[in-house]
N, CA, C and O atoms as a MOPAC input file, in Angstrom:
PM7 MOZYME 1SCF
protein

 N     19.46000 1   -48.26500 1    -8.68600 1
 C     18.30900 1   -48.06600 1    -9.53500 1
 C     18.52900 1   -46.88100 1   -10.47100 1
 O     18.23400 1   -46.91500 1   -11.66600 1
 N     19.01500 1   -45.93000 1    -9.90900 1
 C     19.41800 1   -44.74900 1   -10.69800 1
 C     20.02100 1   -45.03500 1   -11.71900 1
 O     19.60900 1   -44.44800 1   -12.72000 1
 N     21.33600 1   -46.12000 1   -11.94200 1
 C     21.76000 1   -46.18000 1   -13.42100 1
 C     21.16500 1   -47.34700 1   -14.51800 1
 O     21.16100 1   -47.58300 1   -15.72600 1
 N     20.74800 1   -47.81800 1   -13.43300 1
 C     19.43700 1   -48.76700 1   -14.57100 1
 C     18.43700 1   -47.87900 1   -15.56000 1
 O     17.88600 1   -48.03200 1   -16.65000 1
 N     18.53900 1   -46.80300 1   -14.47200 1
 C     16.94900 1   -45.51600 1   -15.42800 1
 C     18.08200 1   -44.75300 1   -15.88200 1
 O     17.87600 1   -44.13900 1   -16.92900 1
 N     19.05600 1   -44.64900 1   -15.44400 1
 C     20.21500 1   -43.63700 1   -16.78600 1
 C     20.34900 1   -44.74700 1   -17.89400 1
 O     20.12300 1   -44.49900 1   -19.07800 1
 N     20.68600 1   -45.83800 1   -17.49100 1
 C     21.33500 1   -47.03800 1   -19.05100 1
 C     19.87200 1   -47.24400 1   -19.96300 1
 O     19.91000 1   -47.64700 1   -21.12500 1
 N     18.49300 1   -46.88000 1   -19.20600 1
 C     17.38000 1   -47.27400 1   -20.34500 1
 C     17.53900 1   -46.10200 1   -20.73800 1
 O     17.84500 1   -46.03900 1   -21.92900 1
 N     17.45300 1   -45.12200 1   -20.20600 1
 C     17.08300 1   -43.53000 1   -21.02700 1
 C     18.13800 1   -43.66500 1   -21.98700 1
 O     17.85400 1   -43.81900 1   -23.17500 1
 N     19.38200 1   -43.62000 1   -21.57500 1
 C     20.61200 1   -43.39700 1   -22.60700 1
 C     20.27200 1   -44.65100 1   -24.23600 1
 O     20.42300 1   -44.33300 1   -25.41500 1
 N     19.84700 1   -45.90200 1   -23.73900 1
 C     19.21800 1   -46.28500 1   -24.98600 1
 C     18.40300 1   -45.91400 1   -25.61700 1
 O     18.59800 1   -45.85600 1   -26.83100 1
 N     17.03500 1   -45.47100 1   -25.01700 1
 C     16.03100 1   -45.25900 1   -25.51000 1
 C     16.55800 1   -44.03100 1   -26.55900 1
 O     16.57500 1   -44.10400 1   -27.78800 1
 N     16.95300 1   -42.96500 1   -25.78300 1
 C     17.11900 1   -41.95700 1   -26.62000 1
 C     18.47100 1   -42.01200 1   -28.18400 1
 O     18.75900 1   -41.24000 1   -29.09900 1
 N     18.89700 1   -43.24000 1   -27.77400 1
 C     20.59500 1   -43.55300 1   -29.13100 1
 C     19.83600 1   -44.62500 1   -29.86700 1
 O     20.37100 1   -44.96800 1   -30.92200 1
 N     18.48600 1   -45.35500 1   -29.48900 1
 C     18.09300 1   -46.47100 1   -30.01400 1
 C     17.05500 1   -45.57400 1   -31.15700 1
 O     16.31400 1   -44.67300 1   -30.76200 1
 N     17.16800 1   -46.07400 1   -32.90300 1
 C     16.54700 1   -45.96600 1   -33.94400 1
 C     15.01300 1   -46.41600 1   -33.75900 1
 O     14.81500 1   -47.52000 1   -34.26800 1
 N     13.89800 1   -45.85100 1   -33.17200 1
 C     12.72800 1   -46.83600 1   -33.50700 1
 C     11.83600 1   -45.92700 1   -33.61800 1
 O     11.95300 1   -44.71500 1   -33.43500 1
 N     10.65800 1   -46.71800 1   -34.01400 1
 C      9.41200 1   -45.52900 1   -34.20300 1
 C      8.15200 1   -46.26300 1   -33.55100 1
 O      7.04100 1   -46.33700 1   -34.07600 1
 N      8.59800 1   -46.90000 1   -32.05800 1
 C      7.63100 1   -47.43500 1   -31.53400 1
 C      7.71400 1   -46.05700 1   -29.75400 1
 O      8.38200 1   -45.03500 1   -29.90600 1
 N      7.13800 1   -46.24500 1   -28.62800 1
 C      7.04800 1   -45.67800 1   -27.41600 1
 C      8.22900 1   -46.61900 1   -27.01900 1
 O      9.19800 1   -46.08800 1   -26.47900 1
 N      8.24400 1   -48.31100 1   -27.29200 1
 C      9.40500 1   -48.51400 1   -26.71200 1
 C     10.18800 1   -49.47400 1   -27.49100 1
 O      9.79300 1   -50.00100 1   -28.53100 1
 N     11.38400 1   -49.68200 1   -26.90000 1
 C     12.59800 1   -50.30300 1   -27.75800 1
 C     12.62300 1   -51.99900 1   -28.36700 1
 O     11.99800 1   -52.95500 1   -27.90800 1
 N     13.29900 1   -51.97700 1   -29.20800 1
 C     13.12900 1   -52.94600 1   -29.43000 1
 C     14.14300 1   -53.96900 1   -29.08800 1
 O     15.27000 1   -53.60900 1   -28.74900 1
 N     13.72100 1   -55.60200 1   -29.17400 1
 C     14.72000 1   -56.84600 1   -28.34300 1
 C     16.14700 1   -56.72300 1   -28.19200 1
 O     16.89300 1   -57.23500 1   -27.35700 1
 N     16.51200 1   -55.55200 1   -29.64300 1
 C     18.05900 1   -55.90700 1   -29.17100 1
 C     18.78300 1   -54.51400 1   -27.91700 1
 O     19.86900 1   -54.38600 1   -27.35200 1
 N     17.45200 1   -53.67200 1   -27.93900 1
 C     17.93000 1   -52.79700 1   -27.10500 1
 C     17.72000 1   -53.46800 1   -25.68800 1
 O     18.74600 1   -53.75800 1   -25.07300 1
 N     16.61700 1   -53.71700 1   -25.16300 1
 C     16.45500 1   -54.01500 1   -24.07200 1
 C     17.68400 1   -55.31100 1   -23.78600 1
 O     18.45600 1   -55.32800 1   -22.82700 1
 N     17.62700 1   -56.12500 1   -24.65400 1
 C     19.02200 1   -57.25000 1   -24.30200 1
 C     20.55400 1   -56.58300 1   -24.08500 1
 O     21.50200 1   -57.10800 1   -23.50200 1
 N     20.49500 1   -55.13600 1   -24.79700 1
 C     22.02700 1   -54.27900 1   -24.37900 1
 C     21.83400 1   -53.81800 1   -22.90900 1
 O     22.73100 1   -53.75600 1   -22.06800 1
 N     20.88300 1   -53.58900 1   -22.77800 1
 C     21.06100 1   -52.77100 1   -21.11100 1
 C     20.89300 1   -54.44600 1   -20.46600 1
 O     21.61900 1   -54.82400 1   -19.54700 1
 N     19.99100 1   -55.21900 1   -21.00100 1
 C     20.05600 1   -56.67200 1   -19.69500 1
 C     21.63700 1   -56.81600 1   -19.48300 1
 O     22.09200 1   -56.73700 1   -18.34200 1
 N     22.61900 1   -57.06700 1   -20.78100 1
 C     23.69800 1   -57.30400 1   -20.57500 1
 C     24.67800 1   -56.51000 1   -20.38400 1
 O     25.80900 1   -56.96500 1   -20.21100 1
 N     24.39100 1   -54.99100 1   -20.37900 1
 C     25.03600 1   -54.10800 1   -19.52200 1
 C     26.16500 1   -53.97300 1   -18.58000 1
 O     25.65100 1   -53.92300 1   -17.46200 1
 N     27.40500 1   -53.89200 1   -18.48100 1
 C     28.38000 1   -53.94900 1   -17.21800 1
 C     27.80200 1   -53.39900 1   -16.53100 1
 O     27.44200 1   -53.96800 1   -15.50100 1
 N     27.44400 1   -52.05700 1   -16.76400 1
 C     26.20700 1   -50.89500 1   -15.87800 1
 C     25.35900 1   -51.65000 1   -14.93100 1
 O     25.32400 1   -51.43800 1   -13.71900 1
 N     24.56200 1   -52.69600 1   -15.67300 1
 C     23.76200 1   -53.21500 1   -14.65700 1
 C     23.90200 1   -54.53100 1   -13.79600 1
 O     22.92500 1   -54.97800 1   -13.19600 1
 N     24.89400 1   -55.02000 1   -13.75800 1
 C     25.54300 1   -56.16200 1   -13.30100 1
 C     24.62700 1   -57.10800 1   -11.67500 1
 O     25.08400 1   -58.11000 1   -11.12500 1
 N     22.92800 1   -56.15500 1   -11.15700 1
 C     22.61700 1   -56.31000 1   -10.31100 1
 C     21.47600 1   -56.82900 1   -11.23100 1
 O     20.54700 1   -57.29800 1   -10.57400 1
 N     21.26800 1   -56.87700 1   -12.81100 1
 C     20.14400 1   -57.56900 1   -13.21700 1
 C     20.81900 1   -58.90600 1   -13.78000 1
 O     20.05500 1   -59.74300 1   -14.26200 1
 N     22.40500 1   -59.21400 1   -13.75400 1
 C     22.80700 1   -60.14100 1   -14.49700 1
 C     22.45300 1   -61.08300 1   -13.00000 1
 O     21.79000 1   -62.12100 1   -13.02100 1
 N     22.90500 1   -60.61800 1   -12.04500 1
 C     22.95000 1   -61.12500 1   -10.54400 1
 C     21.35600 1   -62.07600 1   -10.24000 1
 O     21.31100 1   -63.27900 1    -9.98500 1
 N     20.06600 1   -61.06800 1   -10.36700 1
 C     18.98800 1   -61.86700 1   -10.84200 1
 C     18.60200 1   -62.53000 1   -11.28000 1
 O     17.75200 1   -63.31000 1   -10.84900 1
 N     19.32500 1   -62.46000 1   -12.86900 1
 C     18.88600 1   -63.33100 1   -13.79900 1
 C     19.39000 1   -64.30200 1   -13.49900 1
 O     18.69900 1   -65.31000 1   -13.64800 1
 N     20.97000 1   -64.50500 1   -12.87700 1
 C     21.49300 1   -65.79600 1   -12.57600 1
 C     20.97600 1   -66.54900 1   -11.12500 1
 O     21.02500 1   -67.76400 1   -10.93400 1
 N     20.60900 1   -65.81400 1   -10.42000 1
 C     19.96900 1   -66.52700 1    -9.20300 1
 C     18.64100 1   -67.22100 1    -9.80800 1
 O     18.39700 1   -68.39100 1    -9.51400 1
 N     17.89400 1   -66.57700 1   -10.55200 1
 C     16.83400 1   -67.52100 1   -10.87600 1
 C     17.32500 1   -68.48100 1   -12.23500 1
 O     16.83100 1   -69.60500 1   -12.32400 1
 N     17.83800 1   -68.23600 1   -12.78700 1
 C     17.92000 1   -69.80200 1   -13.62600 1
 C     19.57600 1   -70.48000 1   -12.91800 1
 O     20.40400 1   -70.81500 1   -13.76500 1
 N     19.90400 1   -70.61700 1   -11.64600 1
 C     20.82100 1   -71.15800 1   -11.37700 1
 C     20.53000 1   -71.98400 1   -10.37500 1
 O     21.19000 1   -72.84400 1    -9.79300 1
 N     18.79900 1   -71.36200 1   -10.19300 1
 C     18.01100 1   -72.24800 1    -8.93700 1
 C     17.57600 1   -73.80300 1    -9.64700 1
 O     17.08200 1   -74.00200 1   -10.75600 1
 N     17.93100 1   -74.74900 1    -8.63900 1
 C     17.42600 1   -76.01300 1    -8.76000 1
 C     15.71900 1   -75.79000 1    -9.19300 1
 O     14.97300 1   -76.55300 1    -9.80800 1
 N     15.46600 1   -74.47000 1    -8.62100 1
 C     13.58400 1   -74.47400 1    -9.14200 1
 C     13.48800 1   -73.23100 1    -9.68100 1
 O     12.75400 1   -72.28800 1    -9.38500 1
 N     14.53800 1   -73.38600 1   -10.72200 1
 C     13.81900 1   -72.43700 1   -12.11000 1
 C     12.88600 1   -72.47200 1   -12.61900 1
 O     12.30800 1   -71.40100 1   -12.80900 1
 N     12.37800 1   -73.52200 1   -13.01300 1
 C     11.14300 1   -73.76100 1   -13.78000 1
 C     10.06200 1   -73.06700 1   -13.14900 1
 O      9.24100 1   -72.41000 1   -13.79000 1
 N     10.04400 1   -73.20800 1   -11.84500 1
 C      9.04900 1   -73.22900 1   -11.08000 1
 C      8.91100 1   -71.61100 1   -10.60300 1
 O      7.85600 1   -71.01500 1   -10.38400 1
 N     10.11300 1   -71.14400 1   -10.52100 1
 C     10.49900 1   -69.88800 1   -10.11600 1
 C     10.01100 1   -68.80100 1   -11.61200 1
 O      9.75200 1   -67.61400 1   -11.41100 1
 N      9.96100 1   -69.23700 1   -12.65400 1
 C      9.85900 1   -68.57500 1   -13.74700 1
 C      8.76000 1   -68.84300 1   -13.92200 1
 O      8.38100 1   -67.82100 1   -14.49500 1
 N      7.63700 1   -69.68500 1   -13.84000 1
 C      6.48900 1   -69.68700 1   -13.57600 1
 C      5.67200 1   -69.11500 1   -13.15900 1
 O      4.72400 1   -68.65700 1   -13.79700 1
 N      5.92700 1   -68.99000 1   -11.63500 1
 C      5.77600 1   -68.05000 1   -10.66300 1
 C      5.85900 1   -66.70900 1   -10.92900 1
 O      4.90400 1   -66.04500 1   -10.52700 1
 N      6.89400 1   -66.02600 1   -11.59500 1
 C      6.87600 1   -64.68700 1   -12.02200 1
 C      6.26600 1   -64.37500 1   -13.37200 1
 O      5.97800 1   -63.22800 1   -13.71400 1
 N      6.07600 1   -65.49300 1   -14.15200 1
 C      5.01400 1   -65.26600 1   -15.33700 1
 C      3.84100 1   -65.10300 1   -14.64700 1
 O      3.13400 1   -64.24100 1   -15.16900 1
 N      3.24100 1   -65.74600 1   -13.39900 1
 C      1.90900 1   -65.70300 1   -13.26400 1
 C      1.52600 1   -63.90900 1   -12.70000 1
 O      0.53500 1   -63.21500 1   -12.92700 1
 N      2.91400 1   -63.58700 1   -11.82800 1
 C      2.83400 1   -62.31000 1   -11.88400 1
 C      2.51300 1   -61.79000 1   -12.45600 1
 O      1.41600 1   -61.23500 1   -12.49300 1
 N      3.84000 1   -61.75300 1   -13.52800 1
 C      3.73300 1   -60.37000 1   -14.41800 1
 C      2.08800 1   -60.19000 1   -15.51100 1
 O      1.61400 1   -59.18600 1   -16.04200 1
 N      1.61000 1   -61.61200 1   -15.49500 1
 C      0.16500 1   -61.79900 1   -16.13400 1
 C     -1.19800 1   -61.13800 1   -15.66600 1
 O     -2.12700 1   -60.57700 1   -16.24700 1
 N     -0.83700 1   -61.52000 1   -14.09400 1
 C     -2.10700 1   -61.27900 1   -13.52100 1
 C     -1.65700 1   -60.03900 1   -12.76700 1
 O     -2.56300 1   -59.62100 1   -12.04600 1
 N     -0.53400 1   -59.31300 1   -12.70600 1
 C     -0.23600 1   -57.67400 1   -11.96100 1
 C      0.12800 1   -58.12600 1   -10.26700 1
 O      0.85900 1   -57.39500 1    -9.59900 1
 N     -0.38600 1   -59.21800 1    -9.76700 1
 C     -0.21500 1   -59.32300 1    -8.33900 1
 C     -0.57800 1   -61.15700 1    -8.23700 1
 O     -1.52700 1   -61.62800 1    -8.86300 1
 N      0.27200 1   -61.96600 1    -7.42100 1
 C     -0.28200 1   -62.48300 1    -7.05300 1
 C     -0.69800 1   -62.90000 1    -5.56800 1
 O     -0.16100 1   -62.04900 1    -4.85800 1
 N     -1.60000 1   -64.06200 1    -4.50900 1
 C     -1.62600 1   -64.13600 1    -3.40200 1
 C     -0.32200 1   -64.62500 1    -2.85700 1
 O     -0.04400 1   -65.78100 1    -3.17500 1
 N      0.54800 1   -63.97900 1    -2.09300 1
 C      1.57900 1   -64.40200 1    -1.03600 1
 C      1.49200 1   -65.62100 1    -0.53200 1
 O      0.47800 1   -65.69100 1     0.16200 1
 N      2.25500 1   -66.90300 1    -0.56600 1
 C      2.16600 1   -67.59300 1     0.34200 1
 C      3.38600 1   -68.03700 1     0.70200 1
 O      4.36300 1   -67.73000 1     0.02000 1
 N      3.49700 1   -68.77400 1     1.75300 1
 C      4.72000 1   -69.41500 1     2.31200 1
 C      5.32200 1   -70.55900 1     1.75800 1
 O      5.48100 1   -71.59000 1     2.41100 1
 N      5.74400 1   -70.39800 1     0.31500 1
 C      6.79700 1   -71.26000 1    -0.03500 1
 C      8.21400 1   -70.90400 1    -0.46600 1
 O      8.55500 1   -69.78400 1    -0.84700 1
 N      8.86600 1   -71.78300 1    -0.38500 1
 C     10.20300 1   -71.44500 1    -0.62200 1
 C     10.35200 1   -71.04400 1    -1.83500 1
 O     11.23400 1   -70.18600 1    -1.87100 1
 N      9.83400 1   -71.29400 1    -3.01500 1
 C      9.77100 1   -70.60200 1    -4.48600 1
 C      9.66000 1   -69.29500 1    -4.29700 1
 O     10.54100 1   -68.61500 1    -4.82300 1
 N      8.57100 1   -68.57300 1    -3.50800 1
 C      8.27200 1   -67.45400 1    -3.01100 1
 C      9.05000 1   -66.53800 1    -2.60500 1
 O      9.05200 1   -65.37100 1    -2.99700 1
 N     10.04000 1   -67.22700 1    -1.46100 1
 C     10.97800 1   -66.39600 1    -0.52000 1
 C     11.89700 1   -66.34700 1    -1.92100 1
 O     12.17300 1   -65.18400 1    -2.21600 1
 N     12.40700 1   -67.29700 1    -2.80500 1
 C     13.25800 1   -67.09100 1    -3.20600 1
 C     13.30700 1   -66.05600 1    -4.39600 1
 O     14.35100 1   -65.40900 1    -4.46900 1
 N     12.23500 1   -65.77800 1    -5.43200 1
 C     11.86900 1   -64.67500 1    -5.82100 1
 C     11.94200 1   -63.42600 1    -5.10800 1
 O     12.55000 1   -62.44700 1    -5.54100 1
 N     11.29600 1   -63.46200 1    -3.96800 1
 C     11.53300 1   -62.07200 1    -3.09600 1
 C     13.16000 1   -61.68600 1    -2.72400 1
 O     13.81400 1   -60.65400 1    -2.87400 1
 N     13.47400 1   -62.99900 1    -2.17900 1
 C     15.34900 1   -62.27700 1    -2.15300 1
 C     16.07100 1   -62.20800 1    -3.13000 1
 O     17.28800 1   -62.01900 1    -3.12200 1
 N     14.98000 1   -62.43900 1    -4.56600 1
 C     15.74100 1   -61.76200 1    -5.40700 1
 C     16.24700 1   -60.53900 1    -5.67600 1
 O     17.30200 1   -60.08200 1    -6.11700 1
 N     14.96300 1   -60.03700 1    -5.19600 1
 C     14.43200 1   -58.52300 1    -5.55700 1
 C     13.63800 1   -58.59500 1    -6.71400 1
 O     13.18700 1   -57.53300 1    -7.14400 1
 N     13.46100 1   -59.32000 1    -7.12000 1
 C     12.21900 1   -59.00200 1    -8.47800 1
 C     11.06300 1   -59.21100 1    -8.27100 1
 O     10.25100 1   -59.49200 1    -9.15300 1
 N     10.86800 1   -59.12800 1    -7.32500 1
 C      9.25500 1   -59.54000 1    -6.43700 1
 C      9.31000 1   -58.94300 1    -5.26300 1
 O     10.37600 1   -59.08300 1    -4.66400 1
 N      8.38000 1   -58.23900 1    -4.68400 1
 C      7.85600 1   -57.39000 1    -3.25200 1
 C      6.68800 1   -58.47600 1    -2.93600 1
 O      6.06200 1   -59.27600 1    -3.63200 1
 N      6.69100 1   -58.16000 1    -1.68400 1
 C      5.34900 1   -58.37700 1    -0.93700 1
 C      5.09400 1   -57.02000 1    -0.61800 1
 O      5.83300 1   -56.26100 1     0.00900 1
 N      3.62400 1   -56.70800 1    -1.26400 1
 C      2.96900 1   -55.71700 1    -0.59900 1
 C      1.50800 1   -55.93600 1    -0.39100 1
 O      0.70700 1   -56.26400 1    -1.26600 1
 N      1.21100 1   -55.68200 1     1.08100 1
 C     -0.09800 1   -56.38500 1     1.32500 1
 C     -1.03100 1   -57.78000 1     1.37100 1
 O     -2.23800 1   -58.01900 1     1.39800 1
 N      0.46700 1   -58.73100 1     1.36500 1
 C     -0.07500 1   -60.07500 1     0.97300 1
 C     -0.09700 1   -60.61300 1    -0.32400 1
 O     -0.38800 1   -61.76600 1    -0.64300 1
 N      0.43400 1   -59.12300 1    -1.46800 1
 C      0.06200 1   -59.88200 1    -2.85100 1
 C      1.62700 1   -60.15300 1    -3.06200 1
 O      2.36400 1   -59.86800 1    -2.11700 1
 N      2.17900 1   -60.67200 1    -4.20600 1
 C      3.22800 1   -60.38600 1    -5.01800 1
 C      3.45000 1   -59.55400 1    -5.88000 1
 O      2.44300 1   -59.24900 1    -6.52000 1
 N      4.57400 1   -58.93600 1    -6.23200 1
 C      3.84000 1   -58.09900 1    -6.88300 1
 C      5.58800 1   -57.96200 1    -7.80600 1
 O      6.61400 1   -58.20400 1    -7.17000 1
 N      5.64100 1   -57.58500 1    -9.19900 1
 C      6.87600 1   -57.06400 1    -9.79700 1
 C      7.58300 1   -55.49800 1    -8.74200 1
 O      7.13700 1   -54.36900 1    -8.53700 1
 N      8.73500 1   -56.16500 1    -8.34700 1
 C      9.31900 1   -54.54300 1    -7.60200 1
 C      9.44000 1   -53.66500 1    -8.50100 1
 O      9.27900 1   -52.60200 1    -7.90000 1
 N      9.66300 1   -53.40100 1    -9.79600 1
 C      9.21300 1   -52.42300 1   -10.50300 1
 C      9.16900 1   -52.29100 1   -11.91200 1
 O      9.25100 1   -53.17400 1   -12.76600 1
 N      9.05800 1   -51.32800 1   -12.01200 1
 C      8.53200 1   -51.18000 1   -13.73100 1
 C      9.96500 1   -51.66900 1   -14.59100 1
 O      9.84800 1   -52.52700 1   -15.46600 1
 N     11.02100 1   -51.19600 1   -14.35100 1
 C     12.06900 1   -51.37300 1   -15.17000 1
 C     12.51300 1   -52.82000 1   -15.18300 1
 O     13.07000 1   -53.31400 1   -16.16400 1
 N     12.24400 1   -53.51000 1   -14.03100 1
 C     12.28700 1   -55.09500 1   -13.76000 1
 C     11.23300 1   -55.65700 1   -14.28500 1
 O     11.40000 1   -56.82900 1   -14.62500 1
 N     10.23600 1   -55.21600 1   -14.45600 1
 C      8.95200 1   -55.61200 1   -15.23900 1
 C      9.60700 1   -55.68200 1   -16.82700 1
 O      9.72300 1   -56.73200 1   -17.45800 1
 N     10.00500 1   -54.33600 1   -17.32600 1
 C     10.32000 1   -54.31900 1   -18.83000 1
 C     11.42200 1   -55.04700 1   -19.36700 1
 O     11.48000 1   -55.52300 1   -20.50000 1
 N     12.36200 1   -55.10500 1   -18.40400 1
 C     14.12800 1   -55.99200 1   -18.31200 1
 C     13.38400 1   -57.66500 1   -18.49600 1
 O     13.73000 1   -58.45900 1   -19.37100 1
 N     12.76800 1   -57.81700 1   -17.89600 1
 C     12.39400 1   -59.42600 1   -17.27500 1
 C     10.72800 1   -59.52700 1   -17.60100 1
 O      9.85700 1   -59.81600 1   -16.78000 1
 N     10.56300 1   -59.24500 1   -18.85800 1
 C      9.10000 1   -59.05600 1   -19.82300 1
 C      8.78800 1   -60.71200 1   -19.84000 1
 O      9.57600 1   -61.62600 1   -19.59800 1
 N      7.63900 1   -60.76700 1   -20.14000 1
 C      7.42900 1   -62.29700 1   -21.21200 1
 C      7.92700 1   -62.74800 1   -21.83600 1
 O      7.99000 1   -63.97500 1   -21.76000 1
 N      8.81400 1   -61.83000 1   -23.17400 1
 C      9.22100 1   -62.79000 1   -23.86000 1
 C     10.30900 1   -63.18200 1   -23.08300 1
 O     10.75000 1   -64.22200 1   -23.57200 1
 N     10.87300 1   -62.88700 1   -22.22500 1
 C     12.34900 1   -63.62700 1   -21.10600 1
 C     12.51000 1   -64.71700 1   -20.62400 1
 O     13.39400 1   -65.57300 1   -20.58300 1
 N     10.88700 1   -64.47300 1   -20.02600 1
 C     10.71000 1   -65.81200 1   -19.66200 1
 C     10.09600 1   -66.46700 1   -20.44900 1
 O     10.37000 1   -67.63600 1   -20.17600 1
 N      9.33600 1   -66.43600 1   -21.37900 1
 C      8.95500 1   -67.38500 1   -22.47100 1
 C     10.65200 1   -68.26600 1   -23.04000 1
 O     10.86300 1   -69.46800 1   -23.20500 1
 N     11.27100 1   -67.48500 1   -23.15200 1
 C     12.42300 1   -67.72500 1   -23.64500 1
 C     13.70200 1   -68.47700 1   -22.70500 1
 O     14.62900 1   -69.15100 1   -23.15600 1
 N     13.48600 1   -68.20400 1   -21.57700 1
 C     14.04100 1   -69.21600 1   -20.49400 1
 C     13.50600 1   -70.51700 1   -20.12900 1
 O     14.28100 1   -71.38900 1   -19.73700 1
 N     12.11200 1   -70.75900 1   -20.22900 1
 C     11.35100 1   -71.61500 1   -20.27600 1
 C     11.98200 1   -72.74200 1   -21.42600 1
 O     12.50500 1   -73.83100 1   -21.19200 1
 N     11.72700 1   -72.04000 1   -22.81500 1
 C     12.08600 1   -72.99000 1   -23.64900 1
 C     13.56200 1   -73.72200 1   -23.43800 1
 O     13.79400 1   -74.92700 1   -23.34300 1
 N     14.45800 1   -72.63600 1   -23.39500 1
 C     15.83500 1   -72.94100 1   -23.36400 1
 C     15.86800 1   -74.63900 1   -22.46500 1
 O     16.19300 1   -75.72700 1   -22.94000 1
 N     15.35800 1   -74.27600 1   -20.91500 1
 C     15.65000 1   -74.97000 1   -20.02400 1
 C     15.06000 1   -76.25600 1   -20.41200 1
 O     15.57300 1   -77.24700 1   -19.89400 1
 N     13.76700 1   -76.49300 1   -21.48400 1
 C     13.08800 1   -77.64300 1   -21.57400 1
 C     13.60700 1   -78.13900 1   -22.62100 1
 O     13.29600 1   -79.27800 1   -22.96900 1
 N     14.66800 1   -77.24600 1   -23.46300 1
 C     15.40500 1   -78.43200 1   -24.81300 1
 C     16.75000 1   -78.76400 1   -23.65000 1
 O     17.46600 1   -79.72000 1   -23.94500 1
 N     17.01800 1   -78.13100 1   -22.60000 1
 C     17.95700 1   -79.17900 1   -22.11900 1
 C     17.45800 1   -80.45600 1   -21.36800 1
 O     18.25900 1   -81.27200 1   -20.91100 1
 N     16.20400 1   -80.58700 1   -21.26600 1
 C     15.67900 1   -81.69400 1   -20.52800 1
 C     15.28600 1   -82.96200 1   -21.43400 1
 O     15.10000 1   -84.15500 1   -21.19700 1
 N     15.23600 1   -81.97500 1   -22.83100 1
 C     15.07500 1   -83.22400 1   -23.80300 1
 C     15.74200 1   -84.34200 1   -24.38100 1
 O     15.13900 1   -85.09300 1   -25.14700 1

């Protein structure tokens, strides 16, 4: 986790912008990062799952609603052994902020589409 928060700082602070935070092509340099090779690991467990769709769903409804109710499905477990999802207290919940900002909406908006022009 430590060089995930060194590889954003080190962008944030070399990245040109005049917003609080960076913009698509920064955050896509640290996604694709050698540095971070444990978010490429994520990203490929969930779109390499037979239930991507479903799995990216699932973490949109997260990241939408901040938590959702825990239940016992295998979509579930498999988000959680991602690591991009905790159970705490029964809810779901994003394991953290930098996985929140790495793996935003537009990611999955954008995995979504990808996967449905290959179905077309």
């Amino acid at each position: 986790m430590k060089l995930i928060s060194r590889s954003l700082c080190r962008s944030l602070i070399s990245a040109r912008f005049g917003a609080v935070f960076p913009d698509w092509t920064v955050i896509q340099k640290i996604r694709d990062s050698s540095s971070t090779t444990h978010l490429r690991t994520i990203r490929d467990r969930i779109l390499g799952s037979t239930q991507s769709i479903r799995l990216l769903e699932i973490y949109r409804q997260v990241l939408h609603q901040k938590e959702v109710v825990a239940v016992d499905r295998p979509e579930q477990k498999e988000l959680l052994l991602s690591r991009l999802l905790v159970n705490q207290q029964g809810f779901l919940k994003v394991n953290n902020r930098i996985y929140a900002f790495i793996f935003n909406h537009s990611w999955v908006n954008k995995e979504l589409g990808s996967i449905a022009k290959i179905f077309k």
